[in-house]
C-alpha positions in Angstrom: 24.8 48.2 197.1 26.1 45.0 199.4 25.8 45.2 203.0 29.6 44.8 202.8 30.0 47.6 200.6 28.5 50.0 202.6 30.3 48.9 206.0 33.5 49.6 203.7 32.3 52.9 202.8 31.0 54.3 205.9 34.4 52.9 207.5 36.5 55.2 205.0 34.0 57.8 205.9 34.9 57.3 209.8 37.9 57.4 209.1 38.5 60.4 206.8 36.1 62.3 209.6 38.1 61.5 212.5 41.4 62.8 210.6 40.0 65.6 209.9 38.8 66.5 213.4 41.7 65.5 214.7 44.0 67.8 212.3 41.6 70.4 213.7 42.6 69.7 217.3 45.9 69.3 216.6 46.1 72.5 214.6 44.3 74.1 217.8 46.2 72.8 220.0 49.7 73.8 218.4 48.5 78.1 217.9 48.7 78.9 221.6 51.8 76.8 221.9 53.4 79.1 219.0 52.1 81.7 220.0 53.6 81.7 223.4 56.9 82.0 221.7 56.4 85.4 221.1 56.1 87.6 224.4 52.8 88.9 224.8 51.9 92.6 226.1 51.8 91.8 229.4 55.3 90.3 229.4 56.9 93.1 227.4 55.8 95.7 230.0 57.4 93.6 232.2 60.8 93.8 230.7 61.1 91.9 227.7 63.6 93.2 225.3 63.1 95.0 222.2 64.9 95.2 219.0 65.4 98.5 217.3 66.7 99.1 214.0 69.1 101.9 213.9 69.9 101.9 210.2 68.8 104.9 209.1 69.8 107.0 212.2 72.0 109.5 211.2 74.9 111.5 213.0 73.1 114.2 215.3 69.7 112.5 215.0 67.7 111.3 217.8 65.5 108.1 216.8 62.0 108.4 216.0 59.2 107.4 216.5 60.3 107.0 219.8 60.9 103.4 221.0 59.6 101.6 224.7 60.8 99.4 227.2 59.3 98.4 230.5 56.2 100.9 229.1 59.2 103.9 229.3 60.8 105.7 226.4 63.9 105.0 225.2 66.0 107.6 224.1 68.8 107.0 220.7 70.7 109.1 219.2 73.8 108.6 217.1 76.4 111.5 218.6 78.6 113.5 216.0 82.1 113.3 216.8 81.9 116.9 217.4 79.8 116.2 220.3 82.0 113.6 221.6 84.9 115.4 221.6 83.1 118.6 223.5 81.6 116.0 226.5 85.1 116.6 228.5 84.7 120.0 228.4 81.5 119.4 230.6 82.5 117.8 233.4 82.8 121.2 236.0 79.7 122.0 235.3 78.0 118.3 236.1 76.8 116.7 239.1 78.2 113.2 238.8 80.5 113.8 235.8 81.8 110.1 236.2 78.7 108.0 236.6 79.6 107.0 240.1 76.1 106.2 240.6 74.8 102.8 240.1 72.6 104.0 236.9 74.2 102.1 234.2 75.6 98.7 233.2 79.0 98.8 233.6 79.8 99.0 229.9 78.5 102.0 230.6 80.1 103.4 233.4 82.6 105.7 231.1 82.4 109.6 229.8 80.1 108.1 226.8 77.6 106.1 229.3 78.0 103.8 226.4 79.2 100.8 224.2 83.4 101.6 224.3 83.2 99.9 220.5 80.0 102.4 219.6 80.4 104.7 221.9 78.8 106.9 219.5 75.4 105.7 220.1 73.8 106.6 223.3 70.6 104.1 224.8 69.4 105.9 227.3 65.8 105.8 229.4 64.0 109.3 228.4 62.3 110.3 231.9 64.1 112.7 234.1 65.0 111.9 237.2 63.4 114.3 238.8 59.4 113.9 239.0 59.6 111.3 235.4 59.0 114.0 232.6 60.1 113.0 229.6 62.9 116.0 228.1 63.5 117.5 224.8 66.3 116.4 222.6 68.1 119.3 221.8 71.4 118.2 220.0 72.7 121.3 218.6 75.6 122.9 220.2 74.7 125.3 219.8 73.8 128.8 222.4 69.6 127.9 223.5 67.6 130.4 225.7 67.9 128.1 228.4 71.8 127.7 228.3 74.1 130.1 226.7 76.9 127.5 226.8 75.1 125.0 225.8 76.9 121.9 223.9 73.6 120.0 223.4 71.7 117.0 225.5 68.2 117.0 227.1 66.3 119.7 228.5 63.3 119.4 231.2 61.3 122.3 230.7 58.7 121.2 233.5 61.3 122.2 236.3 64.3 123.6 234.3 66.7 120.2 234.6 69.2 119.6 232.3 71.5 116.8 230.8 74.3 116.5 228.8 74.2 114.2 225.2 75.9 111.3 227.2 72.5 111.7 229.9 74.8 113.5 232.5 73.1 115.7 235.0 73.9 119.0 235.6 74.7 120.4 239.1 72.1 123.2 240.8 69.2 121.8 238.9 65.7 119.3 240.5 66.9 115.9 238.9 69.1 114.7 241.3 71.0 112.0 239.2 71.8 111.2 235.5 69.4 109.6 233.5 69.7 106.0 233.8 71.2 103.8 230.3 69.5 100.3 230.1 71.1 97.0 229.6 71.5 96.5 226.0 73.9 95.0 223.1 74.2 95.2 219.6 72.3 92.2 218.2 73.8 93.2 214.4 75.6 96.8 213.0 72.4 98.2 212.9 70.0 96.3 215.5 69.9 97.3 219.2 68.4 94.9 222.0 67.4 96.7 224.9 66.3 95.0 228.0 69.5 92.2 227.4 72.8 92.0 227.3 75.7 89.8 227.8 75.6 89.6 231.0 71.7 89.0 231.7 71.6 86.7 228.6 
């Protein structure tokens, strides 16, 4: 082999080497740029929203297994029109029947606490307001040891608070306020996006 065949050779050589070292660095280079697309742990604790698929909820049903945001559970469930209709018939027996408190959007300032247009669904954040248990779904209305009059909602056994299916409090028990609704929208029919909405983009 010439002396000018081999230059040739170990030129190609050089070459091929230094593209292939290069698509290496390039490829390295480009993962944590992708990646930081996606929000990491850190930032969804922080608040960034999360999509939940509702599809398969059905009419009485609470979701499960329980979605988070912000490192707190969130709290779906797809009302019967039963149980809307019976939410009026509450309002005596509530603290803040009318959401006067700043505790919701204000899409959600209304006897649902929800979306007007799907006002069946309720989004609210599962920790009672009183010491941050988390209460039990109980969507029946239906009589329960704990409330002969019951017409279903969320029930704090720790301290004995109670809450109506649209989060309402009720008066003469610890939690001093209704349970707060976050910002959401409906990204699709059947996808929720809580931690954004219209108005926070």
């Amino acid at each position: 082999m010439s002396e000018g065949e081999v230059n040739v050779a170990r030129r190609r050589f050089l070459i091929g080497a230094t593209a292939v070292v290069g698509g290496i660095g390039a490829v390295g280079a480009a993962v944590p740029f992708v990646r930081s697309w996606s929000p990491s742990a850190k930032a969804r604790a922080l608040g960034a929203p999360v999509r939940i698929d509702i599809g398969k909820l059905r009419p009485g049903e609470l979701l499960g297994p329980m979605p988070e945001w912000r490192g707190r559970p969130i709290f779906v469930v797809r009302r019967t029109e039963e149980a809307l209709a019976a939410l009026p018939e509450l309002d005596r027996v509530l603290a803040d029947p009318e959401s006067r408190r700043d505790q919701q959007p204000p899409y959600a300032a209304n006897l649902w606490r929800a979306r007007e247009e799907r006002r069946e669904v309720s989004v609210l954040i599962g920790l009672c307001t009183h010491l941050g248990c988390s209460p039990a779904f109980h969507g029946r209305l239906e009589p329960q040891p704990f409330d002969a009059n019951w017409r279903g909602g969320y029930f704090c056994a720790c301290h004995g608070s109670r809450f109506d299916l649209s989060g309402r409090v009720y008066s003469g028990v610890p939690a001093p306020t209704n349970l707060e609704v976050p910002p959401y929208m409906f990204e699709t029919e059947d996808v929720i996006v809580v931690g954004q909405d219209e108005e926070t983009g």
